[in-house]
N, C-alpha and C positions, 0 to 999 in steps of 0.2 A: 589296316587296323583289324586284327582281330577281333572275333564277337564278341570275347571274353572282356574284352574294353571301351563296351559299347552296349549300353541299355536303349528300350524305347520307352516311354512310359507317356499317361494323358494325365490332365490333373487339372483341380478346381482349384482358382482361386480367388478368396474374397479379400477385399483390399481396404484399408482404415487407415484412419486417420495418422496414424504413423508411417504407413506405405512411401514409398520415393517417391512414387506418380501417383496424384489423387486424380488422375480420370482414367477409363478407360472406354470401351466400344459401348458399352449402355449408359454409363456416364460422363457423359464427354468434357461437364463443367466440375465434377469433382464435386458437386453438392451434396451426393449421399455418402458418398466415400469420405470427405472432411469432418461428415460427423458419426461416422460408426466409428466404435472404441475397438480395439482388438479384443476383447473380451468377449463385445455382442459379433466380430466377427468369427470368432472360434468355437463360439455358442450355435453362431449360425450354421456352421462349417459341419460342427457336431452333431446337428440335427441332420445336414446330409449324407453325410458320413454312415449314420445308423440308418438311412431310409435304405440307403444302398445294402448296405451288407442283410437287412433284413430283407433284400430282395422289393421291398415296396420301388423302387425306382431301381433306375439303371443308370450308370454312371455316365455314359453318354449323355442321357437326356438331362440329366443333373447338371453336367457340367455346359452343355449350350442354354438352361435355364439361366444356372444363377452365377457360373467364374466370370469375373471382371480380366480375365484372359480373352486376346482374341483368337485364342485355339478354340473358346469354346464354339463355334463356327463350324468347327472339326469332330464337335465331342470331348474338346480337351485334350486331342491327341499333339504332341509336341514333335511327332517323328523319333528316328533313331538320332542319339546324340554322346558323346563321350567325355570324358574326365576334364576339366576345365573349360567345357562350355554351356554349365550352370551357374548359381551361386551354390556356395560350398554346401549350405546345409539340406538345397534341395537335391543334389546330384546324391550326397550322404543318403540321404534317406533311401535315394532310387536304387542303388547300387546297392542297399543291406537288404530288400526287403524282393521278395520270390517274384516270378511272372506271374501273374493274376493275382498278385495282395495288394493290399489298398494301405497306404502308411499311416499313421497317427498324422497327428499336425504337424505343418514342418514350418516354422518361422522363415521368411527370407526377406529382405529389404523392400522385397514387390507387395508383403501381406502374408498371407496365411495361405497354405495348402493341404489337399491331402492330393496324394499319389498314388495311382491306377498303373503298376509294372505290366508293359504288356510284351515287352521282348527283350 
């Protein structure tokens, strides 16, 4: 595989009431996950989003706080990975936006994300 067909990227994500799996590593019973709306999850997402770029946090520590990912363990790091071993609209996002940009929100059936390109 060439590099050219292979991103790395970390990324938070907050997970609601619409998600496919309402638990995850902080919430194992899905009782805060069942009742966040995607709205106050993108709200939420939003407010980290702007700590980071405003430099107040760092993505790392952002993403082992508060993604319902258990990358956050990692920082949110997911590894290197390539074309058809996302869902479509997070791989989209990863593959259009530069090494060290951070994506808007990216809807995916897991919840909501944003995306940290780091290779």
């Amino acid at each position: 595989m060439s590099s050219g067909n292979q991103v790395r990227a970390s990324h938070i994500l907050i997970k609601h009431q619409g998600s496919r799996r309402k638990a995850s590593w902080k919430d194992p019973e899905g009782r805060v996950i069942s009742n966040t709306t995607r709205d106050s999850a993108v709200s939420q997402l939003k407010a980290i989003r702007d700590d980071i770029v405003s430099g107040k946090t760092k993505f790392e520590d952002a993403a082992s706080r508060y993604s319902d990912c258990s990358s956050a363990k990692r920082g949110g790091d997911l590894g290197p990975f390539g074309r058809g071993q996302m869902q479509k609209p997070f791989e989209e996002a990863t593959f259009a936006i530069k090494i060290g940009e951070i994506s808007d929100i990216v809807d995916t059936d897991s919840g909501v994300h944003i995306i940290l390109r780091t290779g």
